[in-house]
Gaussian input, Z-matrix of N, CA and C with variables (Angstrom, degrees):
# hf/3-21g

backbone

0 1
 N
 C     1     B1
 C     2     B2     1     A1
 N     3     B3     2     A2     1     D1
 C     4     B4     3     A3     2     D2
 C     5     B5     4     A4     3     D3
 N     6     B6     5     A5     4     D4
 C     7     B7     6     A6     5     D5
 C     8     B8     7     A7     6     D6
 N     9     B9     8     A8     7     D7
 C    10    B10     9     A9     8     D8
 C    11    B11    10    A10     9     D9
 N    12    B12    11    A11    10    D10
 C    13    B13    12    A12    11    D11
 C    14    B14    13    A13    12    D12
 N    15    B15    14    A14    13    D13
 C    16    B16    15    A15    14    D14
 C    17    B17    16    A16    15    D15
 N    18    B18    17    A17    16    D16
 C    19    B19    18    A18    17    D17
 C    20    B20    19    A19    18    D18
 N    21    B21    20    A20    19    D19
 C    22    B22    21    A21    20    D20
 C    23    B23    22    A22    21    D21
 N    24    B24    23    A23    22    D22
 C    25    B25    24    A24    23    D23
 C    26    B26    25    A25    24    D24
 N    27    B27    26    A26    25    D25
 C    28    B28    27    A27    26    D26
 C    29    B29    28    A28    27    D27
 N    30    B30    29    A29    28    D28
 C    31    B31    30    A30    29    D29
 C    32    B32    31    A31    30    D30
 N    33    B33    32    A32    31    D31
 C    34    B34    33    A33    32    D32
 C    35    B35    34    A34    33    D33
 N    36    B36    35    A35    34    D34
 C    37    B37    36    A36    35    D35
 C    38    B38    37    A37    36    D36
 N    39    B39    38    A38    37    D37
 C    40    B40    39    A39    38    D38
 C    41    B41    40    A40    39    D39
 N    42    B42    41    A41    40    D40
 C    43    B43    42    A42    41    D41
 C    44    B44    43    A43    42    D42
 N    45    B45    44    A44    43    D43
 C    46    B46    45    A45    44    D44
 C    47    B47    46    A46    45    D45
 N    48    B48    47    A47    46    D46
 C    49    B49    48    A48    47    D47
 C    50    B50    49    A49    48    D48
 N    51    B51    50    A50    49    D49
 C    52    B52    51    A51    50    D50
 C    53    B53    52    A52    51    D51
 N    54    B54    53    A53    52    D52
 C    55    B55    54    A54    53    D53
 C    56    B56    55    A55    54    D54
 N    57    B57    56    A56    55    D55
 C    58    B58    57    A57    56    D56
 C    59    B59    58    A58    57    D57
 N    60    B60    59    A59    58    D58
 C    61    B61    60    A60    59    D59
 C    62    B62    61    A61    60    D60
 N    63    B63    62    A62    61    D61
 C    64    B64    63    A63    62    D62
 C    65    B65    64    A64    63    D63
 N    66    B66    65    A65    64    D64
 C    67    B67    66    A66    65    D65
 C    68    B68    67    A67    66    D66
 N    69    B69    68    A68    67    D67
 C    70    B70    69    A69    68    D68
 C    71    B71    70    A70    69    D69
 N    72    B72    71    A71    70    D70
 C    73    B73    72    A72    71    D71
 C    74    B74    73    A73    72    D72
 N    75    B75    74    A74    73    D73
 C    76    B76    75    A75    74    D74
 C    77    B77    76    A76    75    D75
 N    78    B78    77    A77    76    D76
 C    79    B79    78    A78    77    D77
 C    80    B80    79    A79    78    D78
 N    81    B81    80    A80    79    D79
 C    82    B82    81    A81    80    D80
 C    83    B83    82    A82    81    D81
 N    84    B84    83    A83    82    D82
 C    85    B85    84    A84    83    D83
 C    86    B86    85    A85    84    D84
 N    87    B87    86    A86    85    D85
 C    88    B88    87    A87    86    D86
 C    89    B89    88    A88    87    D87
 N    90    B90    89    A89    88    D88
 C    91    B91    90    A90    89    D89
 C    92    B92    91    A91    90    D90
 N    93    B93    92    A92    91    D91
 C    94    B94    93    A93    92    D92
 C    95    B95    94    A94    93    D93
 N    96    B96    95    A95    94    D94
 C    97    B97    96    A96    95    D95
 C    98    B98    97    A97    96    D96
 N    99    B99    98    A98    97    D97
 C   100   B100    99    A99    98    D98
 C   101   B101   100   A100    99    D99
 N   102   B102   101   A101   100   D100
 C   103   B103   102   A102   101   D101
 C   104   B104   103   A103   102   D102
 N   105   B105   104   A104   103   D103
 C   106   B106   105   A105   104   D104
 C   107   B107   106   A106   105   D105
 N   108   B108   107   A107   106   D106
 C   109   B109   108   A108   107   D107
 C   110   B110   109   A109   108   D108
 N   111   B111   110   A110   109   D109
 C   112   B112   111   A111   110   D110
 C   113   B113   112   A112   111   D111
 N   114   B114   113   A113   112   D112
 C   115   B115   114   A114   113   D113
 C   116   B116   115   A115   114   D114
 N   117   B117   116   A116   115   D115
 C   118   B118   117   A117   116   D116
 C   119   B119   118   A118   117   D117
 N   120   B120   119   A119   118   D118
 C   121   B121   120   A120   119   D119
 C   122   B122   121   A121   120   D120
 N   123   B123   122   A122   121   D121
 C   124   B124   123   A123   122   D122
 C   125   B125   124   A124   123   D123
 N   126   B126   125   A125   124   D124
 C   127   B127   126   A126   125   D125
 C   128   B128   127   A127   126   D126
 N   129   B129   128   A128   127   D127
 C   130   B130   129   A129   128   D128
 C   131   B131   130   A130   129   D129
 N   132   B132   131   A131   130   D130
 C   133   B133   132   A132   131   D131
 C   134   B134   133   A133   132   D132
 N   135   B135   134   A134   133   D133
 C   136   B136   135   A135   134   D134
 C   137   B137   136   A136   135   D135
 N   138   B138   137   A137   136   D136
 C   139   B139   138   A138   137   D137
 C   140   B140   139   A139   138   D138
 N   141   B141   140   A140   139   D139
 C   142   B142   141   A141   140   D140
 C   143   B143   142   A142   141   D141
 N   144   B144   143   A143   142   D142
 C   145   B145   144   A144   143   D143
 C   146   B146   145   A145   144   D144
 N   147   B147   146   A146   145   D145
 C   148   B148   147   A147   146   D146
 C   149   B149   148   A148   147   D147
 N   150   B150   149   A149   148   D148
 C   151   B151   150   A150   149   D149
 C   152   B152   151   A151   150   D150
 N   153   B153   152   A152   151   D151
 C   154   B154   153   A153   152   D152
 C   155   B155   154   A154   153   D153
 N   156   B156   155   A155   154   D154
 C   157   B157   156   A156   155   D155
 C   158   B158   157   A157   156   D156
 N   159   B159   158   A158   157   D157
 C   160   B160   159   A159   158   D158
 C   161   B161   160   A160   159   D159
 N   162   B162   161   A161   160   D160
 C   163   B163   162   A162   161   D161
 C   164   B164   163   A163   162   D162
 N   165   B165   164   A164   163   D163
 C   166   B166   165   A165   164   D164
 C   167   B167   166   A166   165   D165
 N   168   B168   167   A167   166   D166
 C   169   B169   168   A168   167   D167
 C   170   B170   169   A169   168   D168
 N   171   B171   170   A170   169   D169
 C   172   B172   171   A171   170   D170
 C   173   B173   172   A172   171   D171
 N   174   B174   173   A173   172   D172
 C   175   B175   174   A174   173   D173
 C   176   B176   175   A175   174   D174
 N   177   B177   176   A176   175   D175
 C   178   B178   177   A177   176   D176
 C   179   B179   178   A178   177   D177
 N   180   B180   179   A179   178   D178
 C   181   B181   180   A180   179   D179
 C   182   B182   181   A181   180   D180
 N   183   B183   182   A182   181   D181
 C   184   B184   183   A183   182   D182
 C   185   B185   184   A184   183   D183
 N   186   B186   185   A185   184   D184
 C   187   B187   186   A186   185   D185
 C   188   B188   187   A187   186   D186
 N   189   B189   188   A188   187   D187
 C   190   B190   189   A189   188   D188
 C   191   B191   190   A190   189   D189
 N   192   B192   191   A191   190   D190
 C   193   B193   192   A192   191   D191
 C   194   B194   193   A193   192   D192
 N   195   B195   194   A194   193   D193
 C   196   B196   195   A195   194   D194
 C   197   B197   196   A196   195   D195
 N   198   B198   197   A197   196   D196
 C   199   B199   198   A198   197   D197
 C   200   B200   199   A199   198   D198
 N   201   B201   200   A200   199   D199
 C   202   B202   201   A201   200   D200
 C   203   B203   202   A202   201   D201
 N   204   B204   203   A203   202   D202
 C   205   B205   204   A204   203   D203
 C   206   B206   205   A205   204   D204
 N   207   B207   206   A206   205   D205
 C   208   B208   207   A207   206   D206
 C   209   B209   208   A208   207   D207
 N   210   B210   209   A209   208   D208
 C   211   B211   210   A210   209   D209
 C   212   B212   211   A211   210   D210
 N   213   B213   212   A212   211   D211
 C   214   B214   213   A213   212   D212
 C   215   B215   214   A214   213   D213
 N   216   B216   215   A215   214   D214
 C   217   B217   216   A216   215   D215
 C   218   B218   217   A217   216   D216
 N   219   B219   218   A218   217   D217
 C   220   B220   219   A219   218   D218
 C   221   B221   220   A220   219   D219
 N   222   B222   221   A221   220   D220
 C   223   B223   222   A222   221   D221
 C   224   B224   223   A223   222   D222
 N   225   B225   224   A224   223   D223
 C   226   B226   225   A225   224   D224
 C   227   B227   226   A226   225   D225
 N   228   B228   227   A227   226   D226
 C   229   B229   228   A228   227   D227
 C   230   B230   229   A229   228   D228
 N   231   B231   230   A230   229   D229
 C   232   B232   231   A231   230   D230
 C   233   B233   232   A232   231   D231
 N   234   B234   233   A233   232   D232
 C   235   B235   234   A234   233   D233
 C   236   B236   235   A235   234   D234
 N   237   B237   236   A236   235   D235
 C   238   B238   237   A237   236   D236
 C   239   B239   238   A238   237   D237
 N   240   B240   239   A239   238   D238
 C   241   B241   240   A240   239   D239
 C   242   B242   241   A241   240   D240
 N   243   B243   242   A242   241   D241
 C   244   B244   243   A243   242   D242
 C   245   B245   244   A244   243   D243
 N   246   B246   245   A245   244   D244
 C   247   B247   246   A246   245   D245
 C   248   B248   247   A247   246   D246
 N   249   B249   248   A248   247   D247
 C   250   B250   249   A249   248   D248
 C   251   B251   250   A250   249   D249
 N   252   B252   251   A251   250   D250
 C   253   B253   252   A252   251   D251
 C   254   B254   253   A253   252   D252
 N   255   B255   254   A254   253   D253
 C   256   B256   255   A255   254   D254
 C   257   B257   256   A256   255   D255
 N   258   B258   257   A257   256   D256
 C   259   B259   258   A258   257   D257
 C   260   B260   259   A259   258   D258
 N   261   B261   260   A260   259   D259
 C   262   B262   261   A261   260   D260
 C   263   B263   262   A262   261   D261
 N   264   B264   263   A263   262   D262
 C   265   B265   264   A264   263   D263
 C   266   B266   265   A265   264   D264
 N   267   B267   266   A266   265   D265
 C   268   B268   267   A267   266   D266
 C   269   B269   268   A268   267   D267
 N   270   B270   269   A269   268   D268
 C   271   B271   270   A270   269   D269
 C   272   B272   271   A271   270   D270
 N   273   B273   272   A272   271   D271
 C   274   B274   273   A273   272   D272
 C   275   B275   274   A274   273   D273
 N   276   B276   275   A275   274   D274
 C   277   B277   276   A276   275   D275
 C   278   B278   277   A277   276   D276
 N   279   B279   278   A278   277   D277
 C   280   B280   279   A279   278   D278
 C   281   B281   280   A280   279   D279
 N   282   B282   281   A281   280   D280
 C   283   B283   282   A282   281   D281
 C   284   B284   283   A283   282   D282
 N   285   B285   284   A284   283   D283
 C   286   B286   285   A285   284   D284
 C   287   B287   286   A286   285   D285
 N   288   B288   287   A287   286   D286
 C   289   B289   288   A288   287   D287
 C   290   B290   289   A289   288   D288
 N   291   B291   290   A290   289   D289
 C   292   B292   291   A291   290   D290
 C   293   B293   292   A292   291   D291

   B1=1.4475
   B2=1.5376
   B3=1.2390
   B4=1.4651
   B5=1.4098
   B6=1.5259
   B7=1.5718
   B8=1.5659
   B9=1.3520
   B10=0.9982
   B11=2.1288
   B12=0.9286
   B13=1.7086
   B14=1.2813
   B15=1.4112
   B16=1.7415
   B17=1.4287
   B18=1.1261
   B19=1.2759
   B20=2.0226
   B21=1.0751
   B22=1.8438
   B23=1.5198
   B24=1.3941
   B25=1.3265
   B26=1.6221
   B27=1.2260
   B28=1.0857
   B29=1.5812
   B30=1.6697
   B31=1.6285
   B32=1.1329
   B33=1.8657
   B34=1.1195
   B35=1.6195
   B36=1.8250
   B37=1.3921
   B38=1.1596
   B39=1.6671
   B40=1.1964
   B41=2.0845
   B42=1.3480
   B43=1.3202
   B44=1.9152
   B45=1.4620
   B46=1.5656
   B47=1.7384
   B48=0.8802
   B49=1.6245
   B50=1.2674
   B51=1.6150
   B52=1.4775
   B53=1.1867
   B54=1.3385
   B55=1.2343
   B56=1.8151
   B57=1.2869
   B58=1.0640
   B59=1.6283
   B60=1.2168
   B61=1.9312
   B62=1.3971
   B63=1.7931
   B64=1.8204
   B65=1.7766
   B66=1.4397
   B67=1.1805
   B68=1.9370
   B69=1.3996
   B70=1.8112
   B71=2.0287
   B72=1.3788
   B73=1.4908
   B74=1.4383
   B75=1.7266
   B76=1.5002
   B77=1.6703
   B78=0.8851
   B79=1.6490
   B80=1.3473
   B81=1.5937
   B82=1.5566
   B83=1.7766
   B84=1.2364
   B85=1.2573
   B86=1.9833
   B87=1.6889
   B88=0.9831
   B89=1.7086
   B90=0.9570
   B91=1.9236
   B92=1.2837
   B93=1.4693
   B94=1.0613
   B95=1.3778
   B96=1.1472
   B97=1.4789
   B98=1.8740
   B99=1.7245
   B100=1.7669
   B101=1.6246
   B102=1.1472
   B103=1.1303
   B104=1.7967
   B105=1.5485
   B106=1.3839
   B107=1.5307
   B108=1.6424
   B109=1.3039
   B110=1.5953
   B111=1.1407
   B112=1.1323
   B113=1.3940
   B114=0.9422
   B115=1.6798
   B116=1.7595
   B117=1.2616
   B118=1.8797
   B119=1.8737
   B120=1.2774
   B121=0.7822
   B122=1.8599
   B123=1.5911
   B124=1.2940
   B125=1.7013
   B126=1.4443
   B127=1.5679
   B128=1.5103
   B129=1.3936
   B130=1.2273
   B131=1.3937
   B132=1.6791
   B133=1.0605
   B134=1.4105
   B135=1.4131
   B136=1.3046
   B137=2.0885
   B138=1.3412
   B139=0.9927
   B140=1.6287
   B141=1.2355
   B142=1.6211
   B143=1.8542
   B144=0.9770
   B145=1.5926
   B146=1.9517
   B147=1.4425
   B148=1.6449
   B149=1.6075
   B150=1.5429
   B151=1.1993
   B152=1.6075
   B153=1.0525
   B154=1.5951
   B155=1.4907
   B156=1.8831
   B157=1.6959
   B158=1.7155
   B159=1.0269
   B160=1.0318
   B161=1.4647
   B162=1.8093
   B163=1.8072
   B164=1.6324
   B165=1.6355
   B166=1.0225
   B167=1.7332
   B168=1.5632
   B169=1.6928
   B170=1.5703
   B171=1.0532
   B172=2.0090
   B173=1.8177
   B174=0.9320
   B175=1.4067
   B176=1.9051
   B177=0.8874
   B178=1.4850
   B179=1.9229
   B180=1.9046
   B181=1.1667
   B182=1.1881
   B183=1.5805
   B184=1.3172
   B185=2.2639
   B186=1.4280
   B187=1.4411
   B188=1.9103
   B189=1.3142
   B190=1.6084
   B191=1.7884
   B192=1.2803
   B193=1.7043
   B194=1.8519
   B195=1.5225
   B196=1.7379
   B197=1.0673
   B198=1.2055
   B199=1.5661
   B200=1.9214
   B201=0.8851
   B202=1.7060
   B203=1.1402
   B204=1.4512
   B205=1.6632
   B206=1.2452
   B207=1.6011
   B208=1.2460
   B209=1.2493
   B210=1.0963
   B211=1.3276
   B212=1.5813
   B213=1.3882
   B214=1.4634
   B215=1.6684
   B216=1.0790
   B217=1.4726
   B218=1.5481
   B219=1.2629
   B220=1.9570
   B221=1.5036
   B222=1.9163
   B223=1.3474
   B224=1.2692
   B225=1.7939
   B226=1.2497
   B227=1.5623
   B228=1.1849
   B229=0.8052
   B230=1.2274
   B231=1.4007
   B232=1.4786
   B233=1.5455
   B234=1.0698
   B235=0.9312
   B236=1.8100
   B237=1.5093
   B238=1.2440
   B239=1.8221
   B240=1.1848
   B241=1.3834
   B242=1.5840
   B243=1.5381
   B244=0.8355
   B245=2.0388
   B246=1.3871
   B247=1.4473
   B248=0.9245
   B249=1.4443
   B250=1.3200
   B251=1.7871
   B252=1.7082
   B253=1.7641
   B254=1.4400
   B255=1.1945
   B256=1.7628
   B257=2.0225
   B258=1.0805
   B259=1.4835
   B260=1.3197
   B261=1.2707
   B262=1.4752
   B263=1.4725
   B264=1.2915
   B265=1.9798
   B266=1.4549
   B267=1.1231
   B268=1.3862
   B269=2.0775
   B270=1.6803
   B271=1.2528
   B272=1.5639
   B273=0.8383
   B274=1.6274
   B275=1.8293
   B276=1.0296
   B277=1.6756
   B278=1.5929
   B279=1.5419
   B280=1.4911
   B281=1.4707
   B282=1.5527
   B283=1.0285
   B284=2.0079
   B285=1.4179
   B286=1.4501
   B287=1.6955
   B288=1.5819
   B289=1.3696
   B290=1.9196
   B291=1.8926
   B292=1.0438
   B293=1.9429
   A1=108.70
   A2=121.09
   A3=127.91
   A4=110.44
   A5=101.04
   A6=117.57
   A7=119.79
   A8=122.81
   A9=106.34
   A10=89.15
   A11=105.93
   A12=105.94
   A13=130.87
   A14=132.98
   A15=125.65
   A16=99.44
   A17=115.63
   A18=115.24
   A19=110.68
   A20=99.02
   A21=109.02
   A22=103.47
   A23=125.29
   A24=135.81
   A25=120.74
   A26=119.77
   A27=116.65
   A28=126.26
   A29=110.19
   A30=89.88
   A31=97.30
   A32=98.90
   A33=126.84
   A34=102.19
   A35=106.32
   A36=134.90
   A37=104.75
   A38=153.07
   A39=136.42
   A40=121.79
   A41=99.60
   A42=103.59
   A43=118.04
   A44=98.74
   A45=103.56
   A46=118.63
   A47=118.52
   A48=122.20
   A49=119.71
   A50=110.37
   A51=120.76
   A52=123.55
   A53=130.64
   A54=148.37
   A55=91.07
   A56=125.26
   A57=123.76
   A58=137.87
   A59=99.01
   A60=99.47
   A61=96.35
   A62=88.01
   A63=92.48
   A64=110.68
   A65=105.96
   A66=98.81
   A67=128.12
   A68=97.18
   A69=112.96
   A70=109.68
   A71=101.75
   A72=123.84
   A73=96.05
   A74=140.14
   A75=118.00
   A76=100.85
   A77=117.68
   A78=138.46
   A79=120.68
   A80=114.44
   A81=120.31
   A82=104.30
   A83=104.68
   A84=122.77
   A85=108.07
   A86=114.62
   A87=82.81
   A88=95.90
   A89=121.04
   A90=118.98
   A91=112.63
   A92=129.22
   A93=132.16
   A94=104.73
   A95=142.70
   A96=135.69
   A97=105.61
   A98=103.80
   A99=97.41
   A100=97.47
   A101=148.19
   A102=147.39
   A103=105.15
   A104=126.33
   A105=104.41
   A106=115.71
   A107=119.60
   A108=125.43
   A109=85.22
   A110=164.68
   A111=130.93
   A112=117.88
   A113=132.83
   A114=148.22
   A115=90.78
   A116=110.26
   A117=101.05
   A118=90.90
   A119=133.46
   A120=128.32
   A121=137.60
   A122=88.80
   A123=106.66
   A124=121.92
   A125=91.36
   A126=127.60
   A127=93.74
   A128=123.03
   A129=125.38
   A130=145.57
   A131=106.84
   A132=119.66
   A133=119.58
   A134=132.95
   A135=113.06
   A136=88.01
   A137=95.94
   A138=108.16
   A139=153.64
   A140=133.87
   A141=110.28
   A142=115.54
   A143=87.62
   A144=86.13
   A145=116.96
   A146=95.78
   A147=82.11
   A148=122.10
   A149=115.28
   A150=109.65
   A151=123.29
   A152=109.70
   A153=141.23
   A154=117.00
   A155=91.56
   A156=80.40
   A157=87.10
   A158=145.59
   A159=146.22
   A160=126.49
   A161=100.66
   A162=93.81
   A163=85.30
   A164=126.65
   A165=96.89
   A166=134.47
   A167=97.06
   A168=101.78
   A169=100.27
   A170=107.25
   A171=97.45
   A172=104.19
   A173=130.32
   A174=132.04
   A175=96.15
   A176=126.79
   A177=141.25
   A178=109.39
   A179=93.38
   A180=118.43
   A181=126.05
   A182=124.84
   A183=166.79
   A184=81.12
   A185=93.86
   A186=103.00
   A187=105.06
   A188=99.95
   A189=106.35
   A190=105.38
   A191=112.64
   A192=118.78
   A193=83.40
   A194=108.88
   A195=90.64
   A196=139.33
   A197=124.91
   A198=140.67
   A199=103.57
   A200=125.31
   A201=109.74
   A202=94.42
   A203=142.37
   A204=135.64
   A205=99.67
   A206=127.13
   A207=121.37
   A208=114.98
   A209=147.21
   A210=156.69
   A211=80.95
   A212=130.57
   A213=110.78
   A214=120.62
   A215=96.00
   A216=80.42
   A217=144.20
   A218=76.38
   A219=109.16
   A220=110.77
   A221=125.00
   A222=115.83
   A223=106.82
   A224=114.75
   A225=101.64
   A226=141.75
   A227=133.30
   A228=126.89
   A229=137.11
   A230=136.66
   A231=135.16
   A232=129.26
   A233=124.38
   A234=113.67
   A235=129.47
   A236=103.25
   A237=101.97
   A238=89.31
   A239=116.59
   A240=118.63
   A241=103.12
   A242=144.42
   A243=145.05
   A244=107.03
   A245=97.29
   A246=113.90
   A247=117.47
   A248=80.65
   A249=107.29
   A250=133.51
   A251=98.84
   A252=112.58
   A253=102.85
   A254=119.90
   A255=113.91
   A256=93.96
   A257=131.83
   A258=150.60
   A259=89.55
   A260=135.46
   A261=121.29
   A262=102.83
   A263=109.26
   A264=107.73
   A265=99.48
   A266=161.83
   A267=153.57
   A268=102.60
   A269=98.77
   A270=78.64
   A271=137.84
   A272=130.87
   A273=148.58
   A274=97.34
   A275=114.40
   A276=103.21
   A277=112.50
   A278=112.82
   A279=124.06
   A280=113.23
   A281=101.78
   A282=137.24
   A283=132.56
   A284=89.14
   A285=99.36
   A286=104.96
   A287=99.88
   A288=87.52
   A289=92.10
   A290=100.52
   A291=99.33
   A292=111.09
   D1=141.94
   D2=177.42
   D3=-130.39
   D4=143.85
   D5=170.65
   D6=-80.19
   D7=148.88
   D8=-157.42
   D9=-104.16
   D10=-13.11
   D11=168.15
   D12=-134.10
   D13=171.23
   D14=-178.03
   D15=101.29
   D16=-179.94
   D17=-160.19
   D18=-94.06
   D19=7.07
   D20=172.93
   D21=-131.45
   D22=42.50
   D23=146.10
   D24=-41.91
   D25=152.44
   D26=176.42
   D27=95.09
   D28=171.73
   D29=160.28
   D30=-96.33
   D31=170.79
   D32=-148.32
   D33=-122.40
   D34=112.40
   D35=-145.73
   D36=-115.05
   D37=137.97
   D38=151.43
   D39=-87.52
   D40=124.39
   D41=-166.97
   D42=-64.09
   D43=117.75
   D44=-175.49
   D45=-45.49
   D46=164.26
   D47=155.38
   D48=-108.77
   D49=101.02
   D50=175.67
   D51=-77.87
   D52=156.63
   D53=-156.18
   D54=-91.10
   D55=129.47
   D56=162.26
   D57=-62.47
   D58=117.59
   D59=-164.81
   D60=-73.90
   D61=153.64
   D62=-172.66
   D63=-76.68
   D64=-21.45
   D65=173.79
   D66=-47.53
   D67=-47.90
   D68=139.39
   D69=3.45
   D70=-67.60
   D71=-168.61
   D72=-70.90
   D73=-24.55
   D74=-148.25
   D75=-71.64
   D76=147.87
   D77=-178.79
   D78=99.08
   D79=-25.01
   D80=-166.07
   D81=-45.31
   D82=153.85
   D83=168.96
   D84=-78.80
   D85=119.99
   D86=174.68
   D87=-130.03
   D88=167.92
   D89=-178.10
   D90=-29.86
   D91=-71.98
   D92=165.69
   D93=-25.14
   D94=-84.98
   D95=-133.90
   D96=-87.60
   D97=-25.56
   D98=171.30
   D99=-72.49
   D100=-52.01
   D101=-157.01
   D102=-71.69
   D103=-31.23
   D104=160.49
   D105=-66.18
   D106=-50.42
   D107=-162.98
   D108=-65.40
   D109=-53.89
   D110=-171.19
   D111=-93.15
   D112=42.88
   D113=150.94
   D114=-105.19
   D115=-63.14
   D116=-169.30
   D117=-47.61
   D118=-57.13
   D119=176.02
   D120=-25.28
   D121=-47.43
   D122=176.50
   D123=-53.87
   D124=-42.72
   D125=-143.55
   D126=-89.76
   D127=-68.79
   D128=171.32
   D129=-72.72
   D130=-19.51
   D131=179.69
   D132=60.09
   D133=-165.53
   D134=-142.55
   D135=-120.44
   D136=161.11
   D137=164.68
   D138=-51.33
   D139=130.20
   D140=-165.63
   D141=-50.06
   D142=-34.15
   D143=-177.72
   D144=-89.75
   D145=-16.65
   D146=158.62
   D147=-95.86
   D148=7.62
   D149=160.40
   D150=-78.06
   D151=-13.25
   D152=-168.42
   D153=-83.08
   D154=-35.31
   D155=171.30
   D156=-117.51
   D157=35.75
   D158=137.52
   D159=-62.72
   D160=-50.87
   D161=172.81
   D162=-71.74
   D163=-94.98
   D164=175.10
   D165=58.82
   D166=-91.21
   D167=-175.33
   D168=-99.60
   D169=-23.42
   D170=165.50
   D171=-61.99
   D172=-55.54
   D173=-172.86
   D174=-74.80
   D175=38.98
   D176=-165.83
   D177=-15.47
   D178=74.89
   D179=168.67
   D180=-102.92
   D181=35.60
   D182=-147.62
   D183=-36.55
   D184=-77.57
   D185=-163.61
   D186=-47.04
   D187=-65.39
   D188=-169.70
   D189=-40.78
   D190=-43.92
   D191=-168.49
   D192=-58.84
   D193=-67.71
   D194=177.39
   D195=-33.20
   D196=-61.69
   D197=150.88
   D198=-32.02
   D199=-37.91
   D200=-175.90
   D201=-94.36
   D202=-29.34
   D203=177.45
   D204=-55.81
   D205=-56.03
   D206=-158.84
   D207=-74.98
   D208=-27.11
   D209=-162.73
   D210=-87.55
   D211=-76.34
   D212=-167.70
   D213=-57.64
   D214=-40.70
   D215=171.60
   D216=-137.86
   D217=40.27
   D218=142.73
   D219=84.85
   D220=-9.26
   D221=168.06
   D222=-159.12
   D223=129.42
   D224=174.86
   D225=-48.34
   D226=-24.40
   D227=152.94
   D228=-44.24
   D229=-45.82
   D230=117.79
   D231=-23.45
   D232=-61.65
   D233=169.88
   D234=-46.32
   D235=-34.26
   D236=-155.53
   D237=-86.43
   D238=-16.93
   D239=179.68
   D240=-73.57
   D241=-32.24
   D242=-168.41
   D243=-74.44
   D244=-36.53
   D245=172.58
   D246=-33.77
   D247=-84.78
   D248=169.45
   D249=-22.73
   D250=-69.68
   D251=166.10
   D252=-45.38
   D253=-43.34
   D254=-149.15
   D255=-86.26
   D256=-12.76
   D257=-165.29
   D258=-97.33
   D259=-35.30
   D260=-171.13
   D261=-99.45
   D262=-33.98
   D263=170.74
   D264=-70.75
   D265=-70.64
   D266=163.63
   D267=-3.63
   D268=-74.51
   D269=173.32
   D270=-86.04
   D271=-0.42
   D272=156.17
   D273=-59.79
   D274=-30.85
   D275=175.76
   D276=-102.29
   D277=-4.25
   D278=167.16
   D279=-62.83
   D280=-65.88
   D281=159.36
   D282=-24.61
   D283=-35.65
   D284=-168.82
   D285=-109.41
   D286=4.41
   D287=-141.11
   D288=-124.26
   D289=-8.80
   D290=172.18
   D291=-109.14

């Protein structure tokens, strides 16, 4: 028997298990593609404006480096991921360097 309102309306169906679409996968990181971006990396080195919020977070201006990520590249959420990356190469070169 089924209700015809409330939140268990309807008849009453058991939900399949679908096969995961590969689209699912678009963005993943896979070997191939970290191993070019860090050769382009190597090769080119970093940008004027990620050197910028690089001192920036050495002079531990945590917010302002945000504020210049976002304006360049257009959403915090990005931005704060860029911070982020450039905060862990800071210490990975702390790190290596003492």
């Amino acid at each position: 028997m089924s209700i015809s309102v409330g939140l268990n309306k309807g008849y009453p169906t058991t939900k399949r298990a679908l096969k995961a679409k590969p689209v699912s996968r678009k963005g993943a990181m896979t070997t191939r593609v970290k191993f070019i971006r860090s050769l382009v990396r190597e090769v080119a080195g970093f940008a004027p404006y990620e050197k910028r919020v690089m001192e920036l977070l050495k002079n531990s201006k945590d917010k302002r480096a945000r504020k210049l990520a976002k304006k360049r590249l257009g959403t915090l959420t990005r931005a704060k991921a860029k911070v982020e990356e450039l905060s862990t190469i800071i210490a990975e070169s702390r790190r290596a360097g003492h």
